[in-house]
C-alpha positions in Angstrom: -5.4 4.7 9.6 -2.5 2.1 9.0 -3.1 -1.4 6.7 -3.0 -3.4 10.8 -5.9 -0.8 12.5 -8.6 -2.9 13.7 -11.9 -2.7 12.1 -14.0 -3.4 15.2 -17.2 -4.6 15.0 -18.2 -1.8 13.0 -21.0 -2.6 10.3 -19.7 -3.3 6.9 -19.7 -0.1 4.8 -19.9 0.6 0.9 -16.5 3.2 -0.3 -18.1 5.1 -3.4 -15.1 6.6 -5.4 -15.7 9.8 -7.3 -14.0 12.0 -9.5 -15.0 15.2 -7.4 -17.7 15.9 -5.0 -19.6 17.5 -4.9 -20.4 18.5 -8.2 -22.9 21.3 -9.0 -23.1 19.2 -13.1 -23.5 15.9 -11.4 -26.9 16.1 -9.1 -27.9 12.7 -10.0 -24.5 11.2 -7.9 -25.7 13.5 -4.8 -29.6 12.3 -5.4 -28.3 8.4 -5.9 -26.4 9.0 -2.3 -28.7 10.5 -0.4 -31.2 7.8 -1.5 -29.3 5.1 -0.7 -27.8 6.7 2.9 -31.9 7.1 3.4 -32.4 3.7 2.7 -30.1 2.5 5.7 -26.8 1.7 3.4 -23.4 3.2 5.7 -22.0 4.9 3.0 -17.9 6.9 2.6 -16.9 8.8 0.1 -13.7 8.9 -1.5 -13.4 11.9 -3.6 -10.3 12.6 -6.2 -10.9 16.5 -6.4 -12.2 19.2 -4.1 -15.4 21.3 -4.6 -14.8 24.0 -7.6 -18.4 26.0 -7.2 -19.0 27.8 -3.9 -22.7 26.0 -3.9 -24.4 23.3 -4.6 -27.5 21.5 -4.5 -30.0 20.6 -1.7 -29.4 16.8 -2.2 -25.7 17.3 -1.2 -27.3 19.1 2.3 -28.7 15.9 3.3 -26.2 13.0 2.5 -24.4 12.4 5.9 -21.4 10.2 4.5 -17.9 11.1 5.3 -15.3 12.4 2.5 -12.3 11.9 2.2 -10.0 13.8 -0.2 -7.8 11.8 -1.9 -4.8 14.1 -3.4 -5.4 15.1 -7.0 -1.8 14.9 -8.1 1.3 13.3 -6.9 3.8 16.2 -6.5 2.3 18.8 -5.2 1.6 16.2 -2.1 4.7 13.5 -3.1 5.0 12.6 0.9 1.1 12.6 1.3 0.8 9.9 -1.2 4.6 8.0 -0.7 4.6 8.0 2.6 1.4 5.3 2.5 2.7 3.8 -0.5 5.8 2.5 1.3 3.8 1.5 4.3 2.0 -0.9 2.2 4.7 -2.0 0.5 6.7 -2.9 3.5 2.8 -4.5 5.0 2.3 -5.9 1.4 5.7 -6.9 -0.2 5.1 -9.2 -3.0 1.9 -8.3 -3.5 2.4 -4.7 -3.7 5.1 -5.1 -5.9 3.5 -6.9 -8.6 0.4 -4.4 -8.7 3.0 -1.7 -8.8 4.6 -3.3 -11.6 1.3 -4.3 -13.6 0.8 -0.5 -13.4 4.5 0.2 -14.6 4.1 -2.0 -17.2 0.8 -0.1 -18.6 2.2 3.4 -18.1 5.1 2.3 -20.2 2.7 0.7 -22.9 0.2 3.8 -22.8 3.0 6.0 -22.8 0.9 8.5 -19.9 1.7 9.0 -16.6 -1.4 9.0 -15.3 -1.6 4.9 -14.5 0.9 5.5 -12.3 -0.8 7.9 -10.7 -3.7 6.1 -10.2 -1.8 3.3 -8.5 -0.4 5.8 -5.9 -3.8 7.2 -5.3 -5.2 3.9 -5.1 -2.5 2.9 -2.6 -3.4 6.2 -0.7 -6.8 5.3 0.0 -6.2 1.6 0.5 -3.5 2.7 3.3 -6.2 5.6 5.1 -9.6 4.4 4.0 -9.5 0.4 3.4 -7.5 -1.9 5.2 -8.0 -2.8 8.6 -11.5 -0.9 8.0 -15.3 -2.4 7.6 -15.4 -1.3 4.1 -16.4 -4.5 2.1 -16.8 -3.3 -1.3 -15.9 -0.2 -3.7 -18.4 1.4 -6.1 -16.5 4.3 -8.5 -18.8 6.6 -10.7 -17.7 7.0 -14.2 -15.2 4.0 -15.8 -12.0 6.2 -16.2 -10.0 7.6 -13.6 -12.3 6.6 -10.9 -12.4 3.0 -12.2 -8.8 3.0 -12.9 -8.2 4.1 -8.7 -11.2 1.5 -7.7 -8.9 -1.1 -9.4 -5.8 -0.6 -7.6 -7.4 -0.5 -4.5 -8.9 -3.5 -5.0 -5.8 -5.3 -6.5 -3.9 -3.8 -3.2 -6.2 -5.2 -0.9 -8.8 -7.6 -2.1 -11.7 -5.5 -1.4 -14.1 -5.7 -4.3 -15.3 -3.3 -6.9 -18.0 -2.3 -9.6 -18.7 0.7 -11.2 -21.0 2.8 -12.8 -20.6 3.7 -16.3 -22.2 7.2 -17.8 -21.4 9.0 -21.3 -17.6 9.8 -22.1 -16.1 7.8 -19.9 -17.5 5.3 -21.8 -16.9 6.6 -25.5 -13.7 8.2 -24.8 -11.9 5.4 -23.3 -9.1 2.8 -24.5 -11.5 0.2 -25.4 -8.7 -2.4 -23.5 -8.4 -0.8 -20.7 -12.1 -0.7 -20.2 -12.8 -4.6 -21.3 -9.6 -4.9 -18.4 -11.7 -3.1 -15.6 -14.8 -4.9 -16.6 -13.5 -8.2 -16.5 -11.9 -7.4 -12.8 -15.1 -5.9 -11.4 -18.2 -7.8 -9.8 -20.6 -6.0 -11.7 -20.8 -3.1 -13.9 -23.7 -0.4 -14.0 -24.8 1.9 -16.8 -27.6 4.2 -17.4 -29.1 3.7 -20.9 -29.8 0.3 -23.0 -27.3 1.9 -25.6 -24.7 2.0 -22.9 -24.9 -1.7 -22.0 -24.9 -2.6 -25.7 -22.0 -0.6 -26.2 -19.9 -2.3 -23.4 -21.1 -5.8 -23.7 -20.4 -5.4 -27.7 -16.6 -4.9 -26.4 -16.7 -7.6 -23.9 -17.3 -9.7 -26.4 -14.7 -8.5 -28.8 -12.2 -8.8 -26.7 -10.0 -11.4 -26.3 -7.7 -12.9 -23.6 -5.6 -10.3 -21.8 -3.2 -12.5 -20.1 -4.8 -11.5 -16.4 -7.2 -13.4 -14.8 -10.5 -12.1 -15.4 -14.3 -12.8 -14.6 -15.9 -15.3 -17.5 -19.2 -13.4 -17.2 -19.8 -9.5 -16.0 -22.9 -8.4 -15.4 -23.6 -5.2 -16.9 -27.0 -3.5 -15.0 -29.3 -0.7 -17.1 -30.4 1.5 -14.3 -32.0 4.8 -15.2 -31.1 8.2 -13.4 -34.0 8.7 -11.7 -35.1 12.4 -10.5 -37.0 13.2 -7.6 -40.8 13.3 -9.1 -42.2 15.4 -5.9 -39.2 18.3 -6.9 -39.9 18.7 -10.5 -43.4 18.4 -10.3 -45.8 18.4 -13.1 -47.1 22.3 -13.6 -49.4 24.3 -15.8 -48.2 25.2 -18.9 -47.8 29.5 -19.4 -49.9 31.2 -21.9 -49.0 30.1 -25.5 -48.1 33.4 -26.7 -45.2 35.8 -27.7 -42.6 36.5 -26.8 -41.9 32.3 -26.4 -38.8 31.5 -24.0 -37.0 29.3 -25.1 -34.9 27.1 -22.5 -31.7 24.9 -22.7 -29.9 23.5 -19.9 -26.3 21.7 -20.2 -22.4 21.9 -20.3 -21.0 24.2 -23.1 -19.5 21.2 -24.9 -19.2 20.1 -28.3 -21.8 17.2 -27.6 -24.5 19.7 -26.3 -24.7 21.3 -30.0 -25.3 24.5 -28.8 -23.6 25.8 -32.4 -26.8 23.8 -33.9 -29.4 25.6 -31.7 -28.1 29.0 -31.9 -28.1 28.4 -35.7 -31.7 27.1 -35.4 -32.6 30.2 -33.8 -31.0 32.5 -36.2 -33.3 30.6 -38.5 -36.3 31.0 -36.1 -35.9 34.6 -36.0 -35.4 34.9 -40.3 -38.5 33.3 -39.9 -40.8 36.6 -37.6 -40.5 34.1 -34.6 -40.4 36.5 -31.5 -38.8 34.8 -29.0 -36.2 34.6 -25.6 -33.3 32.2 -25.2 -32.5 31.1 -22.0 -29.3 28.9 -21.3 -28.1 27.9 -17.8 -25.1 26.3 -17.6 -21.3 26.4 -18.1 -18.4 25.1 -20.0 -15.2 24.7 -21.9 -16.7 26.1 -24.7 -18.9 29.1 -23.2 -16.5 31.6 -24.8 -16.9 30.2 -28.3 -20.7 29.6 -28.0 -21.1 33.3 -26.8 -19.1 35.0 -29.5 -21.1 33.2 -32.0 -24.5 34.1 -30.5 -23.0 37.6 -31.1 -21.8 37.3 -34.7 -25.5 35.9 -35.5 -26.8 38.9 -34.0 -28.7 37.2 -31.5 -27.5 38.9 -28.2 -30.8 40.5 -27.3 -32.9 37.9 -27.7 -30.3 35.5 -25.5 -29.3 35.0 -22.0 -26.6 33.2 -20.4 -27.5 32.4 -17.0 -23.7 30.4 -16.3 -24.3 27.1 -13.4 -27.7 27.3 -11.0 -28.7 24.9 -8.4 -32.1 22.9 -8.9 -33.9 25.3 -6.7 -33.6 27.9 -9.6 -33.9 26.3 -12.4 -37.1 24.6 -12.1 -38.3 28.2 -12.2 -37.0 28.5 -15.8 -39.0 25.2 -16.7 -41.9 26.4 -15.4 -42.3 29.7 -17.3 -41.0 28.0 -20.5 -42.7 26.9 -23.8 -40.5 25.0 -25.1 -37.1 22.7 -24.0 -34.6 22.5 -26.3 -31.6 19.7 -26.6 -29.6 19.1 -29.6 -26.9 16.5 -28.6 -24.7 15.1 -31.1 -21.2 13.1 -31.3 -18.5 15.2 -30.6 -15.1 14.9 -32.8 -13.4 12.7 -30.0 -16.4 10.7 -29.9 -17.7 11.8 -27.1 -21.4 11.6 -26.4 -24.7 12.4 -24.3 -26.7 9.0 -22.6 -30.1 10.6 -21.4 -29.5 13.8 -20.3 -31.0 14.3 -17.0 -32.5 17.8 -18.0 -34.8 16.0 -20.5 -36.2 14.1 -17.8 -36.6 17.0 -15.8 -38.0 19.4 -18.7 -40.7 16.2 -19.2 -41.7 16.0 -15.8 -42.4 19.5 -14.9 -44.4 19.2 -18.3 -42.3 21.5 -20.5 -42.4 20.2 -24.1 -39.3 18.7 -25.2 -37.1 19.1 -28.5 -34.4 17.2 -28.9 -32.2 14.7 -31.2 -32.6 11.3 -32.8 -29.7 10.1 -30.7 -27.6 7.9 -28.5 -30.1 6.8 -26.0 -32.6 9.9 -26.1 -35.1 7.6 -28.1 -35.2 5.7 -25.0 -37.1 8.5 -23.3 -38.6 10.5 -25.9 -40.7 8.9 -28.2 -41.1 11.1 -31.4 -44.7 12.8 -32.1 -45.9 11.3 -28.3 -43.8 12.4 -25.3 -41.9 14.9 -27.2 -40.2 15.9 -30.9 -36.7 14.4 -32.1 -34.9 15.5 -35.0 -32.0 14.1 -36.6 -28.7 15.8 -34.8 -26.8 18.3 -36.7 -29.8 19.8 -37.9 -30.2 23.3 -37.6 -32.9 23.9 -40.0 -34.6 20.6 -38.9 -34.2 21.8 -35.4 -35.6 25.5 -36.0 -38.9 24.0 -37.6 -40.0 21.2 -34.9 -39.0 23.9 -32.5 -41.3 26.4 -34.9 -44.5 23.9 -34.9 -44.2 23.3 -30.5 -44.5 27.1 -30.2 -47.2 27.0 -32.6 -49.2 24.1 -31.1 -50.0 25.5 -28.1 -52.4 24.1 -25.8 -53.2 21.4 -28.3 -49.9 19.6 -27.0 -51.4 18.6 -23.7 -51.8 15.3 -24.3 -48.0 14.6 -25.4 -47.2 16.9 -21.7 -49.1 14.2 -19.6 -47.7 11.3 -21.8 -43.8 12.5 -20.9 -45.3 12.8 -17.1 -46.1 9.2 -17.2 -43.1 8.2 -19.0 -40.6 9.5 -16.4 -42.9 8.3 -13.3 -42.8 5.2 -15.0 -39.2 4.1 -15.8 -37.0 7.8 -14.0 -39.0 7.7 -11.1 -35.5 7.8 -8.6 -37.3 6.1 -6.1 -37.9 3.0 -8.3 -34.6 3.1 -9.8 -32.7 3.1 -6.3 -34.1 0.2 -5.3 -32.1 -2.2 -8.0 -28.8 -0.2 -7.1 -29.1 -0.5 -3.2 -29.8 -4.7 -4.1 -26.6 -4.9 -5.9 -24.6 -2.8 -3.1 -26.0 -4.5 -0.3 -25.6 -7.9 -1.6 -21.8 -6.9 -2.5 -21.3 -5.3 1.1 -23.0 -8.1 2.6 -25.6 -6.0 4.5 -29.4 -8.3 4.1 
């Protein structure tokens, strides 16, 4: 659709911008949609990568919204993504030129390409998706490229935009470029206290950047939520040998899967009979199996690779203990509250897991669960030891992590801030 198509008298409608959809790693996106679709907000997604699984989760089955598939990269589709370009620059002149030079201008100083592409997917969507359309306001997901695409758009056509913050986009980012997009946005979203503490520390760091810029940005803490009726709270198995063992999460460095696979090594030194079970994939898969091998622990582990929620509450069901050991990665990369705690905690599987980032947050130490400090493997192997050991006398901390989540992760609850921020910025009462 061109910058001059009518809109009609179509109901205003949110854009949510996302780095790929859907995403088999990224549920809690799919469960935030389908919430706020079944809550009555006209919803369109604008997605920067296709699908890379062949499945996905029942969440994504029920979310209505049309996608659209903005090109990933510039050359493989150069007229796809100029030919809109110059159609808003002939609609847009001036203005088009001087957001295409503010993004020269920062490509130059960041020496990347990749603002630039940004600005010509931004252009893109504004040409097909925004102008001339009932879309009154963007949301992206995750404060990198997403963010960076939400902004053009919204320089391009003065549609409005906020985003939500998560983990490494965060950590991992320019610190500028992310007080820049802050300062442009209505309001900012992020899922842990840590987060918001994080990002308002750089707000207020940061000094003029010679653009206009908002005086005050709201920054939001809004828990993940998880569906409480799904992971439902269970019966714990019988407290005896051999214990599984369960881990679910992305074979990166934050994960510390090195640290647990030592910890086991150390479990086992120790005449602890016991199964591994890990679901999930990664960049580092190849490096995390080879070393389960060199430590001899092959037998007693099993790789499971990327499963959708209706199989892996199976695994927390039949499991004794959940194990987590995030830490910070060399490029500074790290976890927020990793939804599969909240998950593990719900079901009523006893959690292990770090003293860090925002996992405190949810898991108090000695009452909803055990934290250790993070690169610990010998630290890790004996709070892992003494939950397999416990029993049935760790009932009580089970039913306190049930009422921790259905207090402050229950996704119904959390939804409801969200859907009052989006619906005041679309302008739907």
């Amino acid at each position: 659709m061109g910058v001059n198509a009518p809109g009609g008298h179509q109901a205003p409608r949110l854009g949510m911008i996302l780095k790929g959809y859907p995403r088999i790693s990224e549920s809690f996106i799919s469960q935030e949609i389908a919430l706020l679709e079944s809550r009555g907000l006209p919803i369109e997604i604008y997605s920067l990568r296709r699908p890379r699984e062949s499945f996905t989760h029942e969440s994504v089955r029920r979310i209505r919204a049309p996608v659209t598939y903005v090109p990933e990269y510039v050359l493989p589709h150069l007229p796809a993504v100029m030919v809109p370009n110059l159609r808003l620059w002939a609609s847009l002149g001036v203005r088009y030129v001087r957001s295409f030079r503010d993004a020269a201008c920062r490509a130059v100083d960041r020496r990347t390409t990749a603002t630039l592409r940004h600005f010509l997917q931004g252009g893109y969507l504004a040409y097909h998706r925004v102008m001339g359309r009932p879309v009154r306001h963007l949301h992206a997901h995750f404060c990198h490229t997403p963010t960076s695409v939400a902004f053009f758009a919204s320089q391009l056509t003065g549609v409005p935009y906020s985003f939500t913050a998560h983990a490494k986009d965060i950590y991992t980012s320019d610190p500028e470029q992310l007080r820049r997009k802050m300062r442009r946005a209505c309001f900012v979203v992020t899922c842990t206290a840590y987060n918001a503490r994080y990002l308002r520390s750089l707000l207020d760091a940061g000094g003029a950047t010679g653009v206009q810029h908002r005086t005050f940005v709201a920054i939001h803490t809004i828990y993940h939520g998880i569906d409480l009726h799904f992971f439902a709270y269970g019966t714990a198995p019988l407290p005896a040998p051999p214990f599984r063992v369960l881990s679910v999460g992305r074979l990166v460095p934050k994960k510390g899967y090195d640290d647990l696979l030592q910890a086991l090594k150390i479990l086992e030194t120790w005449g602890v009979d016991f199964h591994f079970d890990h679901i999930g994939s990664g960049e580092n898969k190849d490096t995390i199996r080879d070393l389960a091998r060199r430590l001899g622990l092959w037998p007693r582990v099993t790789f499971h690779g990327t499963l959708p929620h209706e199989k892996v509450i199976d695994f927390y069901r039949r499991s004794h203990v959940f194990v987590l050991a995030c830490k910070t990665a060399p490029n500074g990369d790290r976890d927020g509250i990793p939804n599969v705690l909240v998950e593990a905690m719900a079901v009523g599987v006893p959690v292990v897991s770090t003293r860090h980032s925002a996992i405190p947050e949810l898991v108090q130490d000695g009452v909803t669960g055990t934290l250790v400090p993070p690169a610990s493997p010998l630290a890790l192997a004996g709070a892992i030891k003494n939950v397999l050991e416990a029993g049935t006398s760790l009932e009580s901390q089970r039913r306190a992590a049930r009422r921790t989540v259905e207090t402050h992760f229950d996704s119904e609850r959390c939804i409801g801030h969200l859907e009052a921020l989006l619906r005041k910025a679309v302008g739907i009462p």
